[in-house]
mmCIF file of the N, C-alpha and C atoms, coordinates in Angstrom:
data_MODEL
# 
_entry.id   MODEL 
# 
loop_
_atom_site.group_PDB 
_atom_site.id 
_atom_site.type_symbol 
_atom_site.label_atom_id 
_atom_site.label_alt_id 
_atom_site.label_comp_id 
_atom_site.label_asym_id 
_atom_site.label_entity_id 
_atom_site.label_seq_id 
_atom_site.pdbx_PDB_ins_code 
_atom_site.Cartn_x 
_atom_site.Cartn_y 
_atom_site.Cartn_z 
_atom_site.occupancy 
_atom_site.B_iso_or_equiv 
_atom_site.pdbx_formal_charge 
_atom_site.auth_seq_id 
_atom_site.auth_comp_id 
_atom_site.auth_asym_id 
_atom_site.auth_atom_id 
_atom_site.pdbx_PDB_model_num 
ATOM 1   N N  . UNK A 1 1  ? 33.760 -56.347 18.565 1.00 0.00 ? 1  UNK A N  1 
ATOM 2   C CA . UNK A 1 1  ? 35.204 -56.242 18.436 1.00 0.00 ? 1  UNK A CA 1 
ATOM 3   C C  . UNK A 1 1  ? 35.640 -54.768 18.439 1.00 0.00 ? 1  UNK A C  1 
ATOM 4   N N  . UNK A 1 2  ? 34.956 -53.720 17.735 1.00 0.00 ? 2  UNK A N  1 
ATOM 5   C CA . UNK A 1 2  ? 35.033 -52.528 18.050 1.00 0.00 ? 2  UNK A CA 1 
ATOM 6   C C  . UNK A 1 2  ? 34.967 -51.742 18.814 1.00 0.00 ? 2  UNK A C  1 
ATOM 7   N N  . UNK A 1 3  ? 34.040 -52.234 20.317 1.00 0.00 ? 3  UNK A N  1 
ATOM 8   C CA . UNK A 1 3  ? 33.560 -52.213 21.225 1.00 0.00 ? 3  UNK A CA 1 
ATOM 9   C C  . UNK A 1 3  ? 34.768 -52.703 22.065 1.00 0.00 ? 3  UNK A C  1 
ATOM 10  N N  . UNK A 1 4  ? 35.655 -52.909 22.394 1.00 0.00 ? 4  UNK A N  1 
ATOM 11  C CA . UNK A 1 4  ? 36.185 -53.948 22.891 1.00 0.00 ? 4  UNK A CA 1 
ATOM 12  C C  . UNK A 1 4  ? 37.705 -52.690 22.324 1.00 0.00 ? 4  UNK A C  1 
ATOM 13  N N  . UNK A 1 5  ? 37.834 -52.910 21.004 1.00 0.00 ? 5  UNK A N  1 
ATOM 14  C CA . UNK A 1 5  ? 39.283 -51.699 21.110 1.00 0.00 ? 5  UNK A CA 1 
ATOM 15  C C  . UNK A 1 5  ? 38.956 -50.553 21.389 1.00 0.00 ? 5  UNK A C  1 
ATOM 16  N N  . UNK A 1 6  ? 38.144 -49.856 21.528 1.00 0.00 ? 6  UNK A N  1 
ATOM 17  C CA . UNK A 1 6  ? 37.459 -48.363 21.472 1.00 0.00 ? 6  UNK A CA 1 
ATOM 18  C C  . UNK A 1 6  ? 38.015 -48.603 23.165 1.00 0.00 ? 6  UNK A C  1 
ATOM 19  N N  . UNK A 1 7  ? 37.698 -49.699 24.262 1.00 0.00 ? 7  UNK A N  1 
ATOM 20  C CA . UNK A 1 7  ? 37.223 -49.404 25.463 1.00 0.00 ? 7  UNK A CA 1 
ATOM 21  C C  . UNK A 1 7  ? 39.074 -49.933 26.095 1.00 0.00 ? 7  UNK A C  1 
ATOM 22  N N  . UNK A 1 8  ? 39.538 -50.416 25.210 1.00 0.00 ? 8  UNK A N  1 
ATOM 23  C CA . UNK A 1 8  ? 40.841 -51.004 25.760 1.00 0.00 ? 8  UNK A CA 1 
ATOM 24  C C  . UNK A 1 8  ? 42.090 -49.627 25.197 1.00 0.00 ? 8  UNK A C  1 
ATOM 25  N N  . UNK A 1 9  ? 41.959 -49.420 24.258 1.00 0.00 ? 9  UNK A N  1 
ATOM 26  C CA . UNK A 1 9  ? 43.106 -48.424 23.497 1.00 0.00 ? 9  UNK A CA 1 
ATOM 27  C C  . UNK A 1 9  ? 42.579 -46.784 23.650 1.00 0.00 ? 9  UNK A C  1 
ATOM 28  N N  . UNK A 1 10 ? 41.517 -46.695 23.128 1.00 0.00 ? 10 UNK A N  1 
ATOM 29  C CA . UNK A 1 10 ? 41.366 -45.498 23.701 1.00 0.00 ? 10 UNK A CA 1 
ATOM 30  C C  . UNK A 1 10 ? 40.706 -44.755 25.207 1.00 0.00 ? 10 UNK A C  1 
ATOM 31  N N  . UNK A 1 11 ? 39.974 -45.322 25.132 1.00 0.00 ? 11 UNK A N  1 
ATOM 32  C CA . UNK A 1 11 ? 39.490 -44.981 26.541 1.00 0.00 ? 11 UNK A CA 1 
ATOM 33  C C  . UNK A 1 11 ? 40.958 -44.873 27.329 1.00 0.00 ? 11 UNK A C  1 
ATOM 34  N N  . UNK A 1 12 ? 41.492 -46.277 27.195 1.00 0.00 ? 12 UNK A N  1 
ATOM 35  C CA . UNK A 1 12 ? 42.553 -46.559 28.130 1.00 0.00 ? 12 UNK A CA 1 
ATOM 36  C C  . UNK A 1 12 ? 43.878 -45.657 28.006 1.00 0.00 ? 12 UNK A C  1 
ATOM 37  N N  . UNK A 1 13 ? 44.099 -44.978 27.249 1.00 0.00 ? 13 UNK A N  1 
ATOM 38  C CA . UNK A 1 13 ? 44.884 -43.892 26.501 1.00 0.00 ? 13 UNK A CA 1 
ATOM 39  C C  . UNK A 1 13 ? 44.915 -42.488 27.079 1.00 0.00 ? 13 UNK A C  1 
ATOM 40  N N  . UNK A 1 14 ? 43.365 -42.161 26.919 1.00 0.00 ? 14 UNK A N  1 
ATOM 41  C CA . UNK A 1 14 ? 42.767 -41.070 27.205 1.00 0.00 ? 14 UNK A CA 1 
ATOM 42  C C  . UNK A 1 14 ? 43.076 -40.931 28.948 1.00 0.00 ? 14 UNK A C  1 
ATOM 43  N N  . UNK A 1 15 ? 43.012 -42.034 29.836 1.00 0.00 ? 15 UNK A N  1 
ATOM 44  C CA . UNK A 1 15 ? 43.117 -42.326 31.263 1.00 0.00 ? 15 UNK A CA 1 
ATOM 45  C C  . UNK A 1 15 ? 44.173 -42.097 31.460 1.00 0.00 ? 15 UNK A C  1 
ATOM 46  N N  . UNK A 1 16 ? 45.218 -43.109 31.037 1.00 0.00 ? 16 UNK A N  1 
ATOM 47  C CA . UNK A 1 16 ? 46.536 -42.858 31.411 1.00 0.00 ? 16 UNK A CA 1 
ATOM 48  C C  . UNK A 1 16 ? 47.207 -41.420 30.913 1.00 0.00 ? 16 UNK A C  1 
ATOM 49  N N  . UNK A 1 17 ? 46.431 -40.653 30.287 1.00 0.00 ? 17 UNK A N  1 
ATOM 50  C CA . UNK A 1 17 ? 47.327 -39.172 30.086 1.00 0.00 ? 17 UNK A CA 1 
ATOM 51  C C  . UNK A 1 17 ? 46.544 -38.128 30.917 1.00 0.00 ? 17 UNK A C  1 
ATOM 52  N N  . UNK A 1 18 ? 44.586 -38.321 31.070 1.00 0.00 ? 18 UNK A N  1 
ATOM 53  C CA . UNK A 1 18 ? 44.057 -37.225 32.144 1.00 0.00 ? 18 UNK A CA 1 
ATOM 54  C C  . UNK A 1 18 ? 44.343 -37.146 33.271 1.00 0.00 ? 18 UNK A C  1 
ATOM 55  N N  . UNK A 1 19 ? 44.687 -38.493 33.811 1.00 0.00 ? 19 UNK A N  1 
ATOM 56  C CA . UNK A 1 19 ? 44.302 -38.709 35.362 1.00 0.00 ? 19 UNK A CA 1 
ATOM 57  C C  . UNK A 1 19 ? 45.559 -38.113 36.035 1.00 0.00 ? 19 UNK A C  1 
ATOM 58  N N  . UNK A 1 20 ? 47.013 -38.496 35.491 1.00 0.00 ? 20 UNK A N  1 
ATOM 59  C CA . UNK A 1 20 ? 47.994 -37.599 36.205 1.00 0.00 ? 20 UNK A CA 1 
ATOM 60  C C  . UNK A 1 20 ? 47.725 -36.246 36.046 1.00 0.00 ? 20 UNK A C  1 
ATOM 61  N N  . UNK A 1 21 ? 47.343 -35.608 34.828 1.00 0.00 ? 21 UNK A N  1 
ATOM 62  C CA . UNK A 1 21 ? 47.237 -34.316 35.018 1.00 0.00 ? 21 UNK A CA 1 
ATOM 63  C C  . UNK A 1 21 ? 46.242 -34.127 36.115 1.00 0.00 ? 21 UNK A C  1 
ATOM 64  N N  . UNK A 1 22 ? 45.177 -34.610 36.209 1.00 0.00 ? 22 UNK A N  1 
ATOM 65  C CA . UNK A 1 22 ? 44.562 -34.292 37.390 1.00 0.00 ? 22 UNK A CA 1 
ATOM 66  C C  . UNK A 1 22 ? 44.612 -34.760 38.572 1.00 0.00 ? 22 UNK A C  1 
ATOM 67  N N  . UNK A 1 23 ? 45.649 -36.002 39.489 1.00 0.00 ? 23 UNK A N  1 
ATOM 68  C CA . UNK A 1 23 ? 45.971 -36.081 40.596 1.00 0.00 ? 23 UNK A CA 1 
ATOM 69  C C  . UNK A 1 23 ? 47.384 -35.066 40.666 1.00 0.00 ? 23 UNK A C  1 
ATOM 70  N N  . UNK A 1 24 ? 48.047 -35.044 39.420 1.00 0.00 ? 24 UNK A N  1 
ATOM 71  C CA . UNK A 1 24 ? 49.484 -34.471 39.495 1.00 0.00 ? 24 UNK A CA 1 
ATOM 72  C C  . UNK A 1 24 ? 49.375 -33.208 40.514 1.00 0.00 ? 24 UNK A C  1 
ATOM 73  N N  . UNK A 1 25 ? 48.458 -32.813 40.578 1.00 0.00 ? 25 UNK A N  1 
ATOM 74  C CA . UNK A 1 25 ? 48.016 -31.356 41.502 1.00 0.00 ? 25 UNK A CA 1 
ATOM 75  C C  . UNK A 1 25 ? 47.659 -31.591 42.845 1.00 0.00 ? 25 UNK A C  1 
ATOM 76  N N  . UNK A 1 26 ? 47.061 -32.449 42.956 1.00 0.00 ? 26 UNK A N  1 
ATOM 77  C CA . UNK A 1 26 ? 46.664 -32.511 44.507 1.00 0.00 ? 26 UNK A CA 1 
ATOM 78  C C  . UNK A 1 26 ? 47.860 -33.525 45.441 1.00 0.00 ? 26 UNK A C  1 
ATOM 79  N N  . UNK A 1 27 ? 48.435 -34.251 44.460 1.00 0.00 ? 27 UNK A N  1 
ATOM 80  C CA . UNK A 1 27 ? 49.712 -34.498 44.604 1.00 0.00 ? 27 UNK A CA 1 
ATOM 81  C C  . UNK A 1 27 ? 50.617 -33.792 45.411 1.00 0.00 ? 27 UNK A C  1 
ATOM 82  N N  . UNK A 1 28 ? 50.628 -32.517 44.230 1.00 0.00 ? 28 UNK A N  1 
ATOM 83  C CA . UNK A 1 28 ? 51.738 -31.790 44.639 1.00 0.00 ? 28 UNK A CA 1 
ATOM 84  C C  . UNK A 1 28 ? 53.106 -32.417 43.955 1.00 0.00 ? 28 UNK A C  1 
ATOM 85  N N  . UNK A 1 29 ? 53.176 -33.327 42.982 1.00 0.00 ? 29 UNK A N  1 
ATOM 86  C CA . UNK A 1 29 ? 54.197 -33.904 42.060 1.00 0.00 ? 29 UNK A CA 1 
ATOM 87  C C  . UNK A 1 29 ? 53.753 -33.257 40.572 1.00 0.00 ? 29 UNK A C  1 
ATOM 88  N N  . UNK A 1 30 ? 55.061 -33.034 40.137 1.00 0.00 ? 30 UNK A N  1 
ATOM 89  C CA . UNK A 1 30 ? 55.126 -32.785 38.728 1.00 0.00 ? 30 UNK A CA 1 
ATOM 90  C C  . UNK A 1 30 ? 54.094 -34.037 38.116 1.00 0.00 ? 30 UNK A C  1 
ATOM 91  N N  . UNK A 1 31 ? 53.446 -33.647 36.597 1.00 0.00 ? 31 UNK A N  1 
ATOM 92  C CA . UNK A 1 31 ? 52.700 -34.500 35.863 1.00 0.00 ? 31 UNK A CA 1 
ATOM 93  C C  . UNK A 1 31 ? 53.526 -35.954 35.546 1.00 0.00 ? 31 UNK A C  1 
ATOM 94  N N  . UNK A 1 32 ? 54.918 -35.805 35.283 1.00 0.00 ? 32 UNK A N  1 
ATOM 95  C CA . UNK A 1 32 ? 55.292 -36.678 34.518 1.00 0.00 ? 32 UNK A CA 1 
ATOM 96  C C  . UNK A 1 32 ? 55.769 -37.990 35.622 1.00 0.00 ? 32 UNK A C  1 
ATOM 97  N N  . UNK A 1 33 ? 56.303 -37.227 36.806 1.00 0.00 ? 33 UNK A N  1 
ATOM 98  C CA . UNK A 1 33 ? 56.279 -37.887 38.164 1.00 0.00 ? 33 UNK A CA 1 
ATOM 99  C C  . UNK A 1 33 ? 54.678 -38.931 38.278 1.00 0.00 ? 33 UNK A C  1 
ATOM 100 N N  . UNK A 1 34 ? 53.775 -37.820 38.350 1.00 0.00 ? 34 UNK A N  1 
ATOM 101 C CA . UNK A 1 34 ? 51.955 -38.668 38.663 1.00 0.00 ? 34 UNK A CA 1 
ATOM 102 C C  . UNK A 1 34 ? 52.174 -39.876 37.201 1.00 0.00 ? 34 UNK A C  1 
ATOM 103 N N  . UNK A 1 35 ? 52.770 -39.747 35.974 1.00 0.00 ? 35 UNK A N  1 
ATOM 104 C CA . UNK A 1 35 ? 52.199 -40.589 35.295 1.00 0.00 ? 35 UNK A CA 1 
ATOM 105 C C  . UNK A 1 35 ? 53.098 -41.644 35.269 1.00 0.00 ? 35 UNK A C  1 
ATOM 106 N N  . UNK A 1 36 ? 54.502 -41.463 35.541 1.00 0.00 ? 36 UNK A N  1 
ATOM 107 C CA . UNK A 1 36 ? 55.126 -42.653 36.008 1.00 0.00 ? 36 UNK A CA 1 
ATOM 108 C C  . UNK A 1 36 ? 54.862 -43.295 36.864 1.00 0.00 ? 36 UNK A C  1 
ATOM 109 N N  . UNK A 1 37 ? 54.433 -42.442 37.574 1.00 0.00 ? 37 UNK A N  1 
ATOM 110 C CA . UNK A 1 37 ? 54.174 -43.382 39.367 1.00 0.00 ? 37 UNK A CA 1 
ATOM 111 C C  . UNK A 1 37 ? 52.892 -44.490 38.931 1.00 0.00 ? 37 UNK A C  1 
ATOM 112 N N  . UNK A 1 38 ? 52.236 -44.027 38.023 1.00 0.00 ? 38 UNK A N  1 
ATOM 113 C CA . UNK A 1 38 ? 50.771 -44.346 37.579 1.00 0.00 ? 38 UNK A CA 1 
ATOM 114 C C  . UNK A 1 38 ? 50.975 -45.634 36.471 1.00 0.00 ? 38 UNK A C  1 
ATOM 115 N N  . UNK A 1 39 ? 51.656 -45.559 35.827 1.00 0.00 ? 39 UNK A N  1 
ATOM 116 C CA . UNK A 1 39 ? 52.106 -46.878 35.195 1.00 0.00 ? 39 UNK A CA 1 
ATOM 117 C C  . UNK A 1 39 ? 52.928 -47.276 35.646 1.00 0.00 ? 39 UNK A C  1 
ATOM 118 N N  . UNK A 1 40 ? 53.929 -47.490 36.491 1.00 0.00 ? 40 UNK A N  1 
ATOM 119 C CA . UNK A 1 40 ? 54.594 -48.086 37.792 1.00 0.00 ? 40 UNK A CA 1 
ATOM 120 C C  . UNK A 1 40 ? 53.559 -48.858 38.659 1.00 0.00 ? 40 UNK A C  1 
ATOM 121 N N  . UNK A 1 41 ? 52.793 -48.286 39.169 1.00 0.00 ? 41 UNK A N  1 
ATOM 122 C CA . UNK A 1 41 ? 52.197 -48.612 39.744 1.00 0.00 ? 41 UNK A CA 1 
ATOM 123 C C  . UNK A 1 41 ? 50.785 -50.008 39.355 1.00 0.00 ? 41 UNK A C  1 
ATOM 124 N N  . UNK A 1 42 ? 50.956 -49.985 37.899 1.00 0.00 ? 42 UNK A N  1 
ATOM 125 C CA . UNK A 1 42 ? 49.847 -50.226 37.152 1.00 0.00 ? 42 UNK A CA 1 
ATOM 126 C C  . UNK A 1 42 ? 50.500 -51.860 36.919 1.00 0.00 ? 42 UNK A C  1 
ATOM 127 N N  . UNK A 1 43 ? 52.158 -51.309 36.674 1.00 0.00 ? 43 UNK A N  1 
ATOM 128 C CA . UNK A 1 43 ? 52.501 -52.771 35.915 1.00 0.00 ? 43 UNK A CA 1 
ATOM 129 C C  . UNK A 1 43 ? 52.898 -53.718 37.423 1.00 0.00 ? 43 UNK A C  1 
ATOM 130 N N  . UNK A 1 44 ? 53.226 -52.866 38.409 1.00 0.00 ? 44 UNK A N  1 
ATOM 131 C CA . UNK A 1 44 ? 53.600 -53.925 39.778 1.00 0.00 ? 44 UNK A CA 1 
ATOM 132 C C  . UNK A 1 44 ? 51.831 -54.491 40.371 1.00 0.00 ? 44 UNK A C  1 
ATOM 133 N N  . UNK A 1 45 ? 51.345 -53.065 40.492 1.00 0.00 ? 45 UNK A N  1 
ATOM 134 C CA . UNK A 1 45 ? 49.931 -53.897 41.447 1.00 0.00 ? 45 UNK A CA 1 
ATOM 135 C C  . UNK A 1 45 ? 48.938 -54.496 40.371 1.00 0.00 ? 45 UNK A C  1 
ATOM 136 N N  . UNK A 1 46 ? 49.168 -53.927 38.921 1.00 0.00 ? 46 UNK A N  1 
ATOM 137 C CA . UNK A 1 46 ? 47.256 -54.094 38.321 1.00 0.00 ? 46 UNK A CA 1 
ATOM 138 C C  . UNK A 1 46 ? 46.712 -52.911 38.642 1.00 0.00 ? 46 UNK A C  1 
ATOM 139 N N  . UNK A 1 47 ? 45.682 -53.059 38.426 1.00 0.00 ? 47 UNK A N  1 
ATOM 140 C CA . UNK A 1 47 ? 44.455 -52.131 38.849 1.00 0.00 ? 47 UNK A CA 1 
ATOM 141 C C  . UNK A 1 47 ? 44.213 -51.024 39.883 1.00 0.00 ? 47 UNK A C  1 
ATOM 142 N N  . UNK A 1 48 ? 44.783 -51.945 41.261 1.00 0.00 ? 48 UNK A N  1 
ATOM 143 C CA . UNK A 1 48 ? 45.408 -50.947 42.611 1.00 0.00 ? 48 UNK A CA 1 
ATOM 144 C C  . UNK A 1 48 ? 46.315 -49.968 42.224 1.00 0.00 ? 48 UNK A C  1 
ATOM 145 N N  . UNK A 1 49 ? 47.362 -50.275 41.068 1.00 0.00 ? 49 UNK A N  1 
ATOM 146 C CA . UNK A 1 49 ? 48.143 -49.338 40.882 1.00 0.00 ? 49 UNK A CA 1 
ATOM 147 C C  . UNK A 1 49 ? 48.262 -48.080 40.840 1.00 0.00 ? 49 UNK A C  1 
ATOM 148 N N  . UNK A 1 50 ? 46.931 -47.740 39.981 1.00 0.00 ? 50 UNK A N  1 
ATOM 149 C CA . UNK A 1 50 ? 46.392 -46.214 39.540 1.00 0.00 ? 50 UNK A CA 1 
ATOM 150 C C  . UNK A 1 50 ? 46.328 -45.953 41.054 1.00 0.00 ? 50 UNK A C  1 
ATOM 151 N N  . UNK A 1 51 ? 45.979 -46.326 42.326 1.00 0.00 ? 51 UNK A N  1 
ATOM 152 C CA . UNK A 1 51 ? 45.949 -45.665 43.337 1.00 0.00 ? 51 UNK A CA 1 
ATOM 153 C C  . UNK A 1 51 ? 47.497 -45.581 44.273 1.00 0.00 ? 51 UNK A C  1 
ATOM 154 N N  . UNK A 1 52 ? 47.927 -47.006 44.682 1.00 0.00 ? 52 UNK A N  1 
ATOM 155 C CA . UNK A 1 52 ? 49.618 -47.503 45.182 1.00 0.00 ? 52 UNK A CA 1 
ATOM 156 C C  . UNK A 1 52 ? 50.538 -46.675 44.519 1.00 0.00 ? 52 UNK A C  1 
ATOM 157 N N  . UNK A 1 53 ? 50.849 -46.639 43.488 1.00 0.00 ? 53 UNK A N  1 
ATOM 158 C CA . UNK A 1 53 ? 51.743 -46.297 42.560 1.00 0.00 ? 53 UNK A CA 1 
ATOM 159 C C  . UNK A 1 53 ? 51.735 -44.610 43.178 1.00 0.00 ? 53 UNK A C  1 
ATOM 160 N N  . UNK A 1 54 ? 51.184 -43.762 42.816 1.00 0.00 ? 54 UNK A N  1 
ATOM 161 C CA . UNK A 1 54 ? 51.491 -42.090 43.266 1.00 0.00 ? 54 UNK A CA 1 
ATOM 162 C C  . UNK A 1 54 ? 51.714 -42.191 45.002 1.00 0.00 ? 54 UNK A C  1 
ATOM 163 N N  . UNK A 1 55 ? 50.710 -42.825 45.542 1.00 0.00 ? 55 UNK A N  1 
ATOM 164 C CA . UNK A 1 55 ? 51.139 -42.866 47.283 1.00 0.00 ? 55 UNK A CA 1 
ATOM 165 C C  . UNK A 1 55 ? 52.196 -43.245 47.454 1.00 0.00 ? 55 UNK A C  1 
ATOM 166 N N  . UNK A 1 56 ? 52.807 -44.844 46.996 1.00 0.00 ? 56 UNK A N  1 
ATOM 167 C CA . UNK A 1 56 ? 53.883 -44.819 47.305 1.00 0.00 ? 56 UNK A CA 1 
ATOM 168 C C  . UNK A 1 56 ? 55.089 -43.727 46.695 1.00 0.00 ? 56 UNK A C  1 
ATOM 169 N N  . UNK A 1 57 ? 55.149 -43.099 45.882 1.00 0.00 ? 57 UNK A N  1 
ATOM 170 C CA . UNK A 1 57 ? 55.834 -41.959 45.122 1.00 0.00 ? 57 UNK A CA 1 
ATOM 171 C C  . UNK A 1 57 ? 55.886 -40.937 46.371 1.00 0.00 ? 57 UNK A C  1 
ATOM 172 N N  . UNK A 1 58 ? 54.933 -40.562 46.594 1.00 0.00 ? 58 UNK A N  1 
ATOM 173 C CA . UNK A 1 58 ? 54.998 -39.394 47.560 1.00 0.00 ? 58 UNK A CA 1 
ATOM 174 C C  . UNK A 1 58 ? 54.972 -40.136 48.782 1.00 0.00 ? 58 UNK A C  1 
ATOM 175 N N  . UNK A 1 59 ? 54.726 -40.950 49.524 1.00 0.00 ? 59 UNK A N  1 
ATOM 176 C CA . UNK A 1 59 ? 56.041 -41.536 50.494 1.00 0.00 ? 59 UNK A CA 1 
ATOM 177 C C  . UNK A 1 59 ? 57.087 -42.041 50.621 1.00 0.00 ? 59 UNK A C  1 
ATOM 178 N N  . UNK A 1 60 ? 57.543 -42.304 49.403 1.00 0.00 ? 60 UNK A N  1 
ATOM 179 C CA . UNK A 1 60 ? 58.844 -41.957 49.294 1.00 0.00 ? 60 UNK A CA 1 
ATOM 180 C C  . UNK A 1 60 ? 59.314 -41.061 49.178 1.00 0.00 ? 60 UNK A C  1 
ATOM 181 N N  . UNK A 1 61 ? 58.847 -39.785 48.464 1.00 0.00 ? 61 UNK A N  1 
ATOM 182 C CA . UNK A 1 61 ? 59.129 -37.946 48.553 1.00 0.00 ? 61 UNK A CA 1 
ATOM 183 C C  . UNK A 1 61 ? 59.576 -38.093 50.012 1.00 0.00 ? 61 UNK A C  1 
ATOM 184 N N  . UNK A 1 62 ? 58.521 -37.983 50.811 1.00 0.00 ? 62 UNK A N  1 
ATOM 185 C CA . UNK A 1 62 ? 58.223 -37.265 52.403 1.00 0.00 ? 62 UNK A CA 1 
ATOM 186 C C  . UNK A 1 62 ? 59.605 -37.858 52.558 1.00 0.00 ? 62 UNK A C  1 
ATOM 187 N N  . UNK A 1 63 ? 59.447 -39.218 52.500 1.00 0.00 ? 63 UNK A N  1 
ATOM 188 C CA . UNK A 1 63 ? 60.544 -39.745 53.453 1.00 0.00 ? 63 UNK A CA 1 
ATOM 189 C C  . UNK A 1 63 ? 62.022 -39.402 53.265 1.00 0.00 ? 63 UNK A C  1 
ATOM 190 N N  . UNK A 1 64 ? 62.554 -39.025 51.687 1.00 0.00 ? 64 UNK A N  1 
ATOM 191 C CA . UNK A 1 64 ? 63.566 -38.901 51.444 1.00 0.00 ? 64 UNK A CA 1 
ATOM 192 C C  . UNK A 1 64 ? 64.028 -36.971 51.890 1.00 0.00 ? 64 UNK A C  1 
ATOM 193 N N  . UNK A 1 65 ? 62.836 -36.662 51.850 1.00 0.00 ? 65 UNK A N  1 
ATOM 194 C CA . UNK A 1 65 ? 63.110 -35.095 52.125 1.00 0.00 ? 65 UNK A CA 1 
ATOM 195 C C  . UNK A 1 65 ? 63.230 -35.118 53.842 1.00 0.00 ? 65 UNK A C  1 
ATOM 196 N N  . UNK A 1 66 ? 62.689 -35.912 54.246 1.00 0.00 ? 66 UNK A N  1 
ATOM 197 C CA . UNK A 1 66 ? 62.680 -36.050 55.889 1.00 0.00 ? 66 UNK A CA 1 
ATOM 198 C C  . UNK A 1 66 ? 64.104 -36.188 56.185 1.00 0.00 ? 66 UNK A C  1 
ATOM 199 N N  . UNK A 1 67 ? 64.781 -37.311 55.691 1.00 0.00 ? 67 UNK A N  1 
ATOM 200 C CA . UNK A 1 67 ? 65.915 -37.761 55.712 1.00 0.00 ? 67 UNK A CA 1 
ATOM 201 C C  . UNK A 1 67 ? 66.990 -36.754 55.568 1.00 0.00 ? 67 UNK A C  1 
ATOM 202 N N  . UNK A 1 68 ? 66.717 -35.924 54.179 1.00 0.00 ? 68 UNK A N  1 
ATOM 203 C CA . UNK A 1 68 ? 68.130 -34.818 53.875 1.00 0.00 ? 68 UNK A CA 1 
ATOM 204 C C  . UNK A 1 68 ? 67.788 -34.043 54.953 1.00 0.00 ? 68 UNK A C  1 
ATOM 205 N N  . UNK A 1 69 ? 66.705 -33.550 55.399 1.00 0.00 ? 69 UNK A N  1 
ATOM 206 C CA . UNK A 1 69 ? 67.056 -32.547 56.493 1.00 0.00 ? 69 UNK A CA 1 
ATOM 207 C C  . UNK A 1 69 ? 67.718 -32.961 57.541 1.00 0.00 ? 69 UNK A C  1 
ATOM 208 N N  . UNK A 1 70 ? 67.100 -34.096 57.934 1.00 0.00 ? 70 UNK A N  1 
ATOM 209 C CA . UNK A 1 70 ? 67.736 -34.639 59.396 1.00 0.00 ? 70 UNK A CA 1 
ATOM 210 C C  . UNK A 1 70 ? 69.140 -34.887 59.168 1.00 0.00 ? 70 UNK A C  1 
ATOM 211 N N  . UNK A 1 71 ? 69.891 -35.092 57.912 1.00 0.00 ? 71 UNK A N  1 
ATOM 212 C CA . UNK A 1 71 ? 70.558 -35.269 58.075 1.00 0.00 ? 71 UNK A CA 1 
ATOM 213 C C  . UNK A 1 71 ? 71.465 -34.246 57.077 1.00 0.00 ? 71 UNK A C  1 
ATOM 214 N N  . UNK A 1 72 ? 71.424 -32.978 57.156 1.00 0.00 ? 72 UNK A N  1 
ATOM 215 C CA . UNK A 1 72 ? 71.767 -31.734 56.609 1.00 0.00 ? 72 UNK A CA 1 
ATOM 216 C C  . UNK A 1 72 ? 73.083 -31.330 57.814 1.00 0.00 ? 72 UNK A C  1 
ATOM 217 N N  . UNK A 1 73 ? 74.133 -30.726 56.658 1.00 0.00 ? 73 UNK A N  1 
ATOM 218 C CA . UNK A 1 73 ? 75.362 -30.082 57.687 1.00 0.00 ? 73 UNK A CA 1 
ATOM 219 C C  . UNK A 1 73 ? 76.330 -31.248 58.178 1.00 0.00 ? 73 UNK A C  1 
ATOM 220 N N  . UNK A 1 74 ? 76.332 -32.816 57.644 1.00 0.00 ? 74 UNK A N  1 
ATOM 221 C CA . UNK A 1 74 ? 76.719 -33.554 57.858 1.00 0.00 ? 74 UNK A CA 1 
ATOM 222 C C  . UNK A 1 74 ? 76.722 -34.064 59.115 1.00 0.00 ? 74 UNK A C  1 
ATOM 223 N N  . UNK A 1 75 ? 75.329 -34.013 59.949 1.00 0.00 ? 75 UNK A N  1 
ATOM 224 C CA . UNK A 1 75 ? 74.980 -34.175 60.995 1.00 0.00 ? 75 UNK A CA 1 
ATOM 225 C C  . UNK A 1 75 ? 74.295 -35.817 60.826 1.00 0.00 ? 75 UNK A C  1 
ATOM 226 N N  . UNK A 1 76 ? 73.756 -36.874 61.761 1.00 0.00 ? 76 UNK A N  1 
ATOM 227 C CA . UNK A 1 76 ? 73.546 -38.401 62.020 1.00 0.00 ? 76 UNK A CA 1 
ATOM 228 C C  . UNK A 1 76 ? 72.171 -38.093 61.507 1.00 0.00 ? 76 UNK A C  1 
ATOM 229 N N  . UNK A 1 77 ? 71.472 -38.900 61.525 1.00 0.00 ? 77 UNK A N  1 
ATOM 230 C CA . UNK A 1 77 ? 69.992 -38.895 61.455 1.00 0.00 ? 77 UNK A CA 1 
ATOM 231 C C  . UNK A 1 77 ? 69.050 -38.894 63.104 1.00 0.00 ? 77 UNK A C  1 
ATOM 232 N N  . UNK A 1 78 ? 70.110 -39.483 64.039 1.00 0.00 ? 78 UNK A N  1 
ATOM 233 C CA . UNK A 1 78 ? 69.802 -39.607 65.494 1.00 0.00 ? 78 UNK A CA 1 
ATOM 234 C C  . UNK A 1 78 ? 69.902 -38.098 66.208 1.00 0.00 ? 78 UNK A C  1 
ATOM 235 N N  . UNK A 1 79 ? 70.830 -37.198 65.272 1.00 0.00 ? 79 UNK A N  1 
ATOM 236 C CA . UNK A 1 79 ? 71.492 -36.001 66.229 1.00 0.00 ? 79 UNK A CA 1 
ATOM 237 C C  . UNK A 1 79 ? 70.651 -35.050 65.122 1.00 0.00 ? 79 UNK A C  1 
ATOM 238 N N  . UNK A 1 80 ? 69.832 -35.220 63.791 1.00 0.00 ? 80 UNK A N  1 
ATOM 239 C CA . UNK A 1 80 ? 68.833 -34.365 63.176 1.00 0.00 ? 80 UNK A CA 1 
ATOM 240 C C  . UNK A 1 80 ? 67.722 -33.763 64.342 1.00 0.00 ? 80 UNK A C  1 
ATOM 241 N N  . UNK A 1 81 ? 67.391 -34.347 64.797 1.00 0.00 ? 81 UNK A N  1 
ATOM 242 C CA . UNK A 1 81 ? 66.045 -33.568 65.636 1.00 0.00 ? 81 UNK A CA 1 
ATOM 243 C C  . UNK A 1 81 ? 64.566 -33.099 64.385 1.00 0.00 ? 81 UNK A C  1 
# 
């Protein structure tokens, strides 16, 4: 039984606060961004999440930054280039 909270609460604790700090960088997203995306990701997919959750985050970045440019100066998204 000790065995069992040690591996669910802490371990699981310890994960959800290292791992954004350490994808948060290769990211290229703020930490708090990687750890939302990371329990976002955790409570929609499960398990996949820890991985889905930051990708989809930062394709949604790309895409929304793609977007303001193309469409910067109150120009279409067709007439962005």
């Amino acid at each position: 039984m000790i065995l069992v909270f040690w591996g669910t609460v802490v371990i699981g604790m310890i994960d959800n606060l290292v791992y954004p700090i350490l994808v948060g960088n290769r990211l290229r997203q703020h930490t708090v961004v990687a750890f939302l995306a990371i329990v976002g990701g955790v409570a929609l997919f499960g398990t996949s999440g820890l991985v889905l959750g930051p990708v989809l985050v930062s394709l949604t970045a790309f895409l929304m930054e793609t977007w303001r440019k193309r469409t910067a100066d109150g120009r279409t998204a067709e007439e962005g280039g």
